[in-house]
GUDO-337435 format. One record per residue (C-alpha): x, y, z. Coordinates in steps of 0.5 Angstrom, whole numbers, padded with zeros to 4 digits, always signed. Example, Ala and Ser with C-alpha at 12.3 -4.5 7.8 and 13.67 -1.06 7.14 Angstrom:
<bators>
+0025-0009+0016
+0027-0002+0014
</bators>
This chain:
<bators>
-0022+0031-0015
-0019+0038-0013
-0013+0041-0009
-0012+0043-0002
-0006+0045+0002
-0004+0041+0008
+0002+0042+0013
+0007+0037+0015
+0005+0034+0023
+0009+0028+0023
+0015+0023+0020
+0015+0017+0022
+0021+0012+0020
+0019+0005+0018
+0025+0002+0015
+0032+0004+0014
+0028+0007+0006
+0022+0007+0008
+0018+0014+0011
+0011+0016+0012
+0009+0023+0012
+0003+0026+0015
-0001+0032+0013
-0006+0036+0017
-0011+0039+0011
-0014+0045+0011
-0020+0042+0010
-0022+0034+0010
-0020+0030+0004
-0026+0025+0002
-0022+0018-0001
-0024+0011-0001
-0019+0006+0002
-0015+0004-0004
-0013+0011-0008
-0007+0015-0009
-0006+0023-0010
-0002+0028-0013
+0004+0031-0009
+0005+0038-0012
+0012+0042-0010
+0012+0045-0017
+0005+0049-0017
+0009+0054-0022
+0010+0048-0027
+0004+0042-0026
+0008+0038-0031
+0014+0037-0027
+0014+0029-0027
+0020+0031-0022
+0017+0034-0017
+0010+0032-0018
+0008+0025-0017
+0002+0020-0014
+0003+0018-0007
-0002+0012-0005
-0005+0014+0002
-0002+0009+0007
-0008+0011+0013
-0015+0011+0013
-0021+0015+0011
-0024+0018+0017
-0016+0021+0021
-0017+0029+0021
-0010+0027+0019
-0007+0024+0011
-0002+0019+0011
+0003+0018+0005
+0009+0013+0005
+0015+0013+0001
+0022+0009-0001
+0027+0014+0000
+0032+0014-0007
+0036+0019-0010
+0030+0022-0014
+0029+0029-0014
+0022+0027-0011
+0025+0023-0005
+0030+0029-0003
+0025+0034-0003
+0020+0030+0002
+0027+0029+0006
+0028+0036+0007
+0021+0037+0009
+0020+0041+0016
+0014+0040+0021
+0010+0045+0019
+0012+0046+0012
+0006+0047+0008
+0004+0044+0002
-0001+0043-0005
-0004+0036-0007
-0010+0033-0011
-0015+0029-0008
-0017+0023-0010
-0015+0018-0015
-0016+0011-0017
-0022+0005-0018
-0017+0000-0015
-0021+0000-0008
-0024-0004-0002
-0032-0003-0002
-0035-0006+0005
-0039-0011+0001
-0032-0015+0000
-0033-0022+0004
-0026-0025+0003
-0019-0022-0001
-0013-0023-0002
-0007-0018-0004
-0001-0020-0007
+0004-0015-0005
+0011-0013-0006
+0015-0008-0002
+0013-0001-0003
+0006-0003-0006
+0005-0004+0002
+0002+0003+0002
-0005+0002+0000
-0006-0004+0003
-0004-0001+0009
-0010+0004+0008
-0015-0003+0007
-0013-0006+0013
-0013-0001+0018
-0021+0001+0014
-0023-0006+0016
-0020-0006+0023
-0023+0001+0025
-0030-0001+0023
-0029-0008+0024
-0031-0010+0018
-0033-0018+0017
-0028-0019+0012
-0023-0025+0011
-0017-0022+0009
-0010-0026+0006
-0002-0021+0006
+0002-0025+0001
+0008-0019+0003
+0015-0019-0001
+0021-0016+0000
+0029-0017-0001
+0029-0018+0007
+0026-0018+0014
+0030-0011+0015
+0026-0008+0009
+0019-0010+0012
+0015-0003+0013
+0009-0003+0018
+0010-0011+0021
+0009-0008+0027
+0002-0005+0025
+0001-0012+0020
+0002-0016+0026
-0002-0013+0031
-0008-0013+0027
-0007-0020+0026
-0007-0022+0033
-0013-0017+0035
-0018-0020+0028
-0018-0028+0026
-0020-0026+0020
-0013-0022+0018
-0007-0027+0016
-0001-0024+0013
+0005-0028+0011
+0012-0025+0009
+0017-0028+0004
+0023-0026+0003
+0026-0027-0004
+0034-0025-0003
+0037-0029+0005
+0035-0035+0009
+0029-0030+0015
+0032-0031+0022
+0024-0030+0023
+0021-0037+0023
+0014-0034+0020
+0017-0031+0014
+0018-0036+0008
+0024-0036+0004
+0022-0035-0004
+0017-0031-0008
+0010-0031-0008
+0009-0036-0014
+0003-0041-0015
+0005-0046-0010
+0006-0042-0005
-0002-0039-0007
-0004-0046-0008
-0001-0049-0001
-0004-0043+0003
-0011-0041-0001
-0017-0047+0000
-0023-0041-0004
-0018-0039-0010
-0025-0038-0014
-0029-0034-0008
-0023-0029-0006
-0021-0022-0010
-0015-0021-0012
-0012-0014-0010
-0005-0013-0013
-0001-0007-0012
+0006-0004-0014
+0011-0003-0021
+0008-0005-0027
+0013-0011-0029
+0011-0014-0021
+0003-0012-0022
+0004-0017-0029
+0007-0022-0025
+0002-0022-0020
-0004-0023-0025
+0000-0029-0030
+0001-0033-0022
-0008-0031-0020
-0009-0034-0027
-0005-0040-0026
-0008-0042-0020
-0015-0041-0024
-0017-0035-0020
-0023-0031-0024
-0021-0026-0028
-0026-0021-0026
-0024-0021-0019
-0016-0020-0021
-0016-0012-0019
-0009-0008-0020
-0007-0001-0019
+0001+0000-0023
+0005+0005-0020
+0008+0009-0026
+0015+0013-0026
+0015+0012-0017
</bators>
């Protein structure tokens, strides 16, 4: 790991709550697909848990640029990103994390919830830009249609690569899109729609209490344990 600064070139809404920020290092950051890094706005107090947190990478490896997504709340956090100005020069810590893609992966699946998104983004758009023979199946969560950040990206890259299926459920209203499925990711729905369970890796992203859910249904339907990969996203 180690710090550079990095200066704000362009935000970029992708929900009402949602929004990306990208930065221009001062020099490249060498990540995999998959980490996370540290945002440092208080580089006087290192241990301010308010105003330095983890960040997963929302683009791939290889941009001159670095990408990081975000639900904007009431945080301290989520206003200090808000009042971000083009230009505005910051501090990070790069990179972090063994929850990863390697180019040997033949066939995965992400179970994924709102704002755990991020990394998988950073995966798929890896996979697509080298064009990696991989089979990748979304499973995506989120309340509502409104509150599905990067489809237009997810379905684009699913109309250029046979290999990529996504599939959106919502959890809180009936979808007007005849593609998203109303309910939650649960074994039925993994059961109805995966046929190699066993070959698959499993990618689970997101708050602790969503990645504990995610990994009892990847043992419901009898998937493997060694091939269940989580990363927790803690005080997000």
């Amino acid at each position: 790991m180690e710090e550079v600064r990095a200066k704000l070139i362009q935000r970029i809404k992708r929900t009402s709550s949602v929004e990306s920020f990208r930065f221009l290092p001062e020099k490249k950051i060498d990540f995999i697909a998959g980490q996370f890094l540290q945002v440092i706005f208080d580089e006087n107090n290192r241990n301010n848990k308010e105003l330095n947190k983890y960040l997963s990478f929302s683009s791939s490896p290889g941009h001159d640029y670095f990408e990081v997504t975000k639900r904007i709340s009431e945080s301290a956090f989520s206003a200090k990103l808000e009042s971000l100005k083009t230009g505005d020069d910051f501090l990070f810590k790069a990179s972090m994390g063994a929850c990863v893609f390697k180019d040997e992966y033949k066939k995965i699946a992400f179970l994924i919830g709102g704002i755990g998104i991020t990394p998988v983004i950073s995966i798929i758009e890896y996979i697509t830009g080298n064009k990696i023979n991989t089979d990748v199946m979304l499973f995506y969560s989120n309340r509502n249609e409104e509150d599905i950040a990067f489809k237009t990206e997810l379905d684009k890259w699913r109309e250029n690569n046979l290999n990529i299926k996504v599939f959106y459920t919502v959890t809180d209203c009936q979808p007007v899109n005849k593609e998203c499925i109303f309910g939650r990711i649960d074994k039925d729905l993994l059961l109805n729609k995966i046929p190699d369970i066993k070959e698959r890796l499993f990618f689970i992203f997101g708050p602790p209490k969503m990645v504990e859910a995610m990994e009892n249904i990847c043992v419901e339907v009898s998937s493997i344990k060694e091939n269940i990969k989580t990363e927790s996203f803690i005080g997000y």
